[in-house]
Structures are given as C-alpha cells and as structure tokens.
N, C-alpha and C positions, 0 to 999 in steps of 0.2 A: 210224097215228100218225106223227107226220111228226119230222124228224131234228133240227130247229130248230124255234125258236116267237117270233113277235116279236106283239107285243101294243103298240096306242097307248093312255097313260094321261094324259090331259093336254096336256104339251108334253112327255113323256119315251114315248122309244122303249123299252119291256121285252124283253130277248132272251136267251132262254137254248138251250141243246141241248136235244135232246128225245131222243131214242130211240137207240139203239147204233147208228151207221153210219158209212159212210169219208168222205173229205172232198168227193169229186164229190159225194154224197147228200146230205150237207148244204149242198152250195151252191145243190144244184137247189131243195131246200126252200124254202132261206130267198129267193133269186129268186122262186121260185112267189107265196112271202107276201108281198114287195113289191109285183108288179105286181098281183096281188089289191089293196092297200089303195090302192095308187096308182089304178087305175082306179073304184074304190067311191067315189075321196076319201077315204077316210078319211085319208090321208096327203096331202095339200092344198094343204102349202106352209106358209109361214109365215116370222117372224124367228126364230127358234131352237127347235131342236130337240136336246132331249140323251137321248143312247144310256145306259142302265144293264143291267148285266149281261156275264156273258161271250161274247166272242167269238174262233174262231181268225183269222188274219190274213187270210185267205183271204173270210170271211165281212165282216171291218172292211172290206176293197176292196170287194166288193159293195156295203157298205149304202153308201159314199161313192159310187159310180158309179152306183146306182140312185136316190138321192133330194139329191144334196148342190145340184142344180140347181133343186128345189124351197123348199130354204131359205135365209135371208140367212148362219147359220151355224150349226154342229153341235157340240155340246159334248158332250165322254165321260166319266162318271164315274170318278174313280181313289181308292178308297180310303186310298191313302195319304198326302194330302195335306189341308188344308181342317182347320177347326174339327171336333174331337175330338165323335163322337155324332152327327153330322151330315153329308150329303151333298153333297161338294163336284167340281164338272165343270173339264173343260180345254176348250176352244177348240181343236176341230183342222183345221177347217175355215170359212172365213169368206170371204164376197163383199162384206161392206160394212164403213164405217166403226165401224158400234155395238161391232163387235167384233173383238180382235184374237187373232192366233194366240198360242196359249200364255195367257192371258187363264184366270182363275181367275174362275167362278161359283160361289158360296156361298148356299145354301140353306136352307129352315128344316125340310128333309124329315129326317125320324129316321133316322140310321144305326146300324142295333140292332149292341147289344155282344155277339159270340159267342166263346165259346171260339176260339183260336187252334193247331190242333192240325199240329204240324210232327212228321211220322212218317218216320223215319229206316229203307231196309231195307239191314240192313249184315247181315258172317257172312264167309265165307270164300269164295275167286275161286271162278270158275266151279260155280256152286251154283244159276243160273240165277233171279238175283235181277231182271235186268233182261225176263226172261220174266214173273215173276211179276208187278211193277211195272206191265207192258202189263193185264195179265189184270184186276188189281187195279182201273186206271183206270176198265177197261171194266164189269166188273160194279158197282163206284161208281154208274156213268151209268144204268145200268138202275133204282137203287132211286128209286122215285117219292119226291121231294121229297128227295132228297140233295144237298150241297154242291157243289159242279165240284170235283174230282180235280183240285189244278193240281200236277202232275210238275217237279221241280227235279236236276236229272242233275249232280251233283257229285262225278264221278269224271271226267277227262278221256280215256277210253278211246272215246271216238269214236260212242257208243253212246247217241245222244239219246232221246227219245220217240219218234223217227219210225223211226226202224230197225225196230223189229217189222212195222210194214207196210210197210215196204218188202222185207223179207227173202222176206215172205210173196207177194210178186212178184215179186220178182228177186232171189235172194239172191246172186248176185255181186255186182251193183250195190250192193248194200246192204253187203257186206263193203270192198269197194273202196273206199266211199265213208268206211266204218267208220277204214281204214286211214290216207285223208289227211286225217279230222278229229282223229286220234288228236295228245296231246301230252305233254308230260312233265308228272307229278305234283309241281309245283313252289311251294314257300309261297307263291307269291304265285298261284297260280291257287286254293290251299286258302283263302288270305284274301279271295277275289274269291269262290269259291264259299258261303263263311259269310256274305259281309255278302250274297247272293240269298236266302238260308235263313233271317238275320235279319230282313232286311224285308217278308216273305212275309205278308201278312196276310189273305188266304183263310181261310176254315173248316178247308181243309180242306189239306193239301201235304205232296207223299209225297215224301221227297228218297234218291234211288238215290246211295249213295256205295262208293268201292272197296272189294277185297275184304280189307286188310290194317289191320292194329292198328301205325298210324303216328301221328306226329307231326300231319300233314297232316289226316287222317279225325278227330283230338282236333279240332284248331280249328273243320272241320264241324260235328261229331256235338254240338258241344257248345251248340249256338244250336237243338235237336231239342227237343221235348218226349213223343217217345213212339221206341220203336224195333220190329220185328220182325227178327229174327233167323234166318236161312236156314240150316240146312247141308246138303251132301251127305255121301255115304256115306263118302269119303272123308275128308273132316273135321271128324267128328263130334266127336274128341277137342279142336279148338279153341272147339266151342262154351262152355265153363268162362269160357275166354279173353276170351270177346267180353260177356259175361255180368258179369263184373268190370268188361272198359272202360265199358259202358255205366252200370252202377253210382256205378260213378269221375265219371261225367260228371250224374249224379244225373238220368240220364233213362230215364223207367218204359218199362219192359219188355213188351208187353202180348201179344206171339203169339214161342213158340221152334216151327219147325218143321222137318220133315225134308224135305231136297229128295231124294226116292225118283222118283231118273231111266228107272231099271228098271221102275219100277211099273208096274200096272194099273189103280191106285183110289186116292182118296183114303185116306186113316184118319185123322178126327178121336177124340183122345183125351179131351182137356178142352177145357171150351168159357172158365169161368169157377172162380177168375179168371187162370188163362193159360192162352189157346188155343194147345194144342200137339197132335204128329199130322204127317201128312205129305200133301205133296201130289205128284203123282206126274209124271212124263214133263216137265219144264220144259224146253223145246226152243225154239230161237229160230226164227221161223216159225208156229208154232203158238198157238190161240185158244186157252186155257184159262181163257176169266172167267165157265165154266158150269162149273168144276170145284166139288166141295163145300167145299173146305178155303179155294179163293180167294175161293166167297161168302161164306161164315164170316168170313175175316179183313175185307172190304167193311161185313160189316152191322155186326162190333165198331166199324170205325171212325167212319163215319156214326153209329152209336150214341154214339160219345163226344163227337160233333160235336152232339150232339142233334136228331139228322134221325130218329133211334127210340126208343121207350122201351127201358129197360132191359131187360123183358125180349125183347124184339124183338131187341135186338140180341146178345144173346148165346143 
C-alpha cells in the first residue's frame, strides 16, 4: 500500500495520502507515481493541468519539479474561494500567455457540502494534549475513506505538528527548536489564531490550544464546534472548570478523558454519548495512534464527519 496516491481524471491531477508514513516515504511514493505516469504517458503534457486534494509542501515541490515542464500551466484547487458548491482553482504556475499567476479558474464540477467539524483539545498544561493530537492525526490517516486530519496549533508554545517527529529523532533538537519558536500568548496572536480556526474549512481540523481558561483561549475556542477535553492526575479537579468554559462558548463536548501517565492500558468507560476512560503514558516521542482510547476518539470523529455510520463509529 503506498503512502501517497495520485490518480489522472481528465485534465485534474487526484492526490491524496495513503497509508501511515514519514515524509521521505511519502515523497518516494508520490516520485515513484510520477515517473510511472510520466513514462506510460499517461501524464503527457498538455495546456493545463489542475491538482485536487491534499498535499504536504514537500510533496506540492515535487509535483511542480516533476511535471510543471510538461504543462503550459498548473492550477490548485482551494476550497476557499470560487462560487459556493462548486470547485474553483488558482493559477500557480504558468509558461504561457493563456494564463496568468494567481488567475481564478471556475468550474461546473460539484463541490459537495460536508459538515465543517472544527475540534478543539483543550484541559489543563502538561496533560499531554499535544501527544495526543500526533496519535490522533495518525490513526485519522489509517481509517479507509476518512477526511485528512488538517492540525491548527493555537497555542504559541513552540510546539507545531512537526515536533512529535522530530523529538522522536532528536529530541534536543526538537526541544531547542521548541524554545526559539516559543512566543508570548498575546491577543493579537489569539485574534490571528481564531480568524486560522475560522476559515478552516476541511471536514475535518483538530485545533491543539493552551492549557489555561484565559481570555486569549475564549476568542480561539469559540470559532470550535466540538471540543475533547484531556486531564491528568493532577488536575483532575479543574476538569468542572473547563466543562463550563466550553459550555459558555456553546461548544459540544464529545470525549472527557483521563490522561493516565502512569498507566499501563487504556480504559474505555463510555463510548456513547460521551466517550470518556483514560488513555495511558502520553509522552512526547512516543506513537500512540494504536492506543484503544486514541482509536476510539479517531473513529467518533471521522464518524461525525460522516466517513462512518453511526454505529461504526462509536
């Protein structure tokens, strides 16, 4: 099963992830499937060619370096923009006059209307929320026909998507690097981090915010439409706390779980309708998106995305 999939349907390039892997493996893939279609032909040449689906940045320089010289110019789909229900491209690359950079193509192709599920994991510091959030991504990635996991990090603690693997190879370098990304939790980096949480319009975006009941985390939390709520052993008493803000912010509630650092195993309590229970050892460095309690919370959400029936997902 390969790590990437691009598929030719027309004049549109289809690309999404495929299977759980790190980023060299999926660039090997998605190069492999290039020079495959490139030398089959299937990939040809042509006046324009538009990309749909996701890609990391690593993979978007590939697909430009492997075929941008076969086409007159490359247009990428962006959801955000273009006549409402319908799929509309940008212009990112262009050798001729027909077309220019930045250049809006409008389509008659259906852009189906899905649910817009923006999942908030808040709770108390060091509860290992941003462990979770890794695990979470990954097991997301494995369920056949789930949404892409797009990750929105709105806490400015230094601590992106990409720190879990990098810790898990270097974890000084990974802390180091934690240290000079780090900034102050300042309203206007809280108002910068809501209006990313507002316009997110993926299926599916999990947004990692601090661990404190501020000012700062209202203006976040409150553009969410769903939250999970973490604690450890130690602040268990503030869960009440976090259970009201989010109420206050009139956004549902759908997994409270125990962050059991000590542990040995999960314990799922309830599945439905709040999945609560505990999941165990959340360490930074560490895979846990084979845990039971992380694939639990994965298949509720995909489920609410409608990637499962009902009861699948719960």
């Amino acid at each position: 099963m390969t790590a990437y999939h691009i598929s030719l349907e027309g004049d549109v390039l289809k690309v999404k992830f495929g299977k759980d892997a790190n980023g060299d493996q999926v660039i090997r893939d998605a190069a492999a499937r290039l020079d495959e279609m490139v030398v089959s032909g299937e990939l040809s040449g042509g006046k324009l060619l538009k990309i749909d689906g996701p890609a990391s940045v690593a993979v978007s320089y590939l697909i430009g370096h492997k075929i941008s010289q076969l086409y007159g110019a490359i247009a990428v789909f962006d959801p955000k923009i273009g006549r409402p229900g319908y799929k509309t491209y940008i212009v990112a690359a262009t050798q001729t006059p027909a077309y220019k950079i930045g250049e809006l193509i409008e389509t008659d192709e259906p852009q189906k209307s899905k649910p817009i599920l923006k999942v908030v994991l808040c709770g108390p510091p060091q509860s290992g929320k941003s462990c979770l959030r890794e695990g979470l991504k990954q097991a997301i990635s494995q369920i056949e026909g789930a949404p892409y996991p797009y990750v929105i990090t709105a806490c400015p603690d230094g601590e992106g998507a990409w720190f879990s693997d990098a810790a898990r190879r270097d974890p000084d370098l990974a802390r180091r690097l934690k240290d000079e990304y780090k900034v102050k939790f300042t309203p206007e980096f809280a108002h910068k981090a809501a209006g990313w949480v507002r316009s997110a319009n993926t299926p599916l975006n999990i947004i990692d915010v601090g661990g404190k009941i501020t000012e700062q985390n209202r203006v976040i939390m409150r553009e969410a439409t769903h939250a999970v709520i973490l604690a450890g052993d130690r602040s268990k008493e503030e869960v009440p706390l976090w259970e009201e803000f989010c109420r206050d912010l009139n956004i549902h509630i759908i997994a409270n779980l125990h962050s059991d650092y000590h542990g040995n195993e999960d314990e799922i309590v309830s599945q439905s309708p709040l999945l609560t229970g505990s999941v165990h050892y959340l360490a930074r460095g560490e895979d846990v998106s084979s845990r039971p309690m992380v694939q639990a919370l994965a298949r509720v959400l995909v489920g609410l995305c409608g990637g499962l029936s009902e009861k699948s997902a719960i």
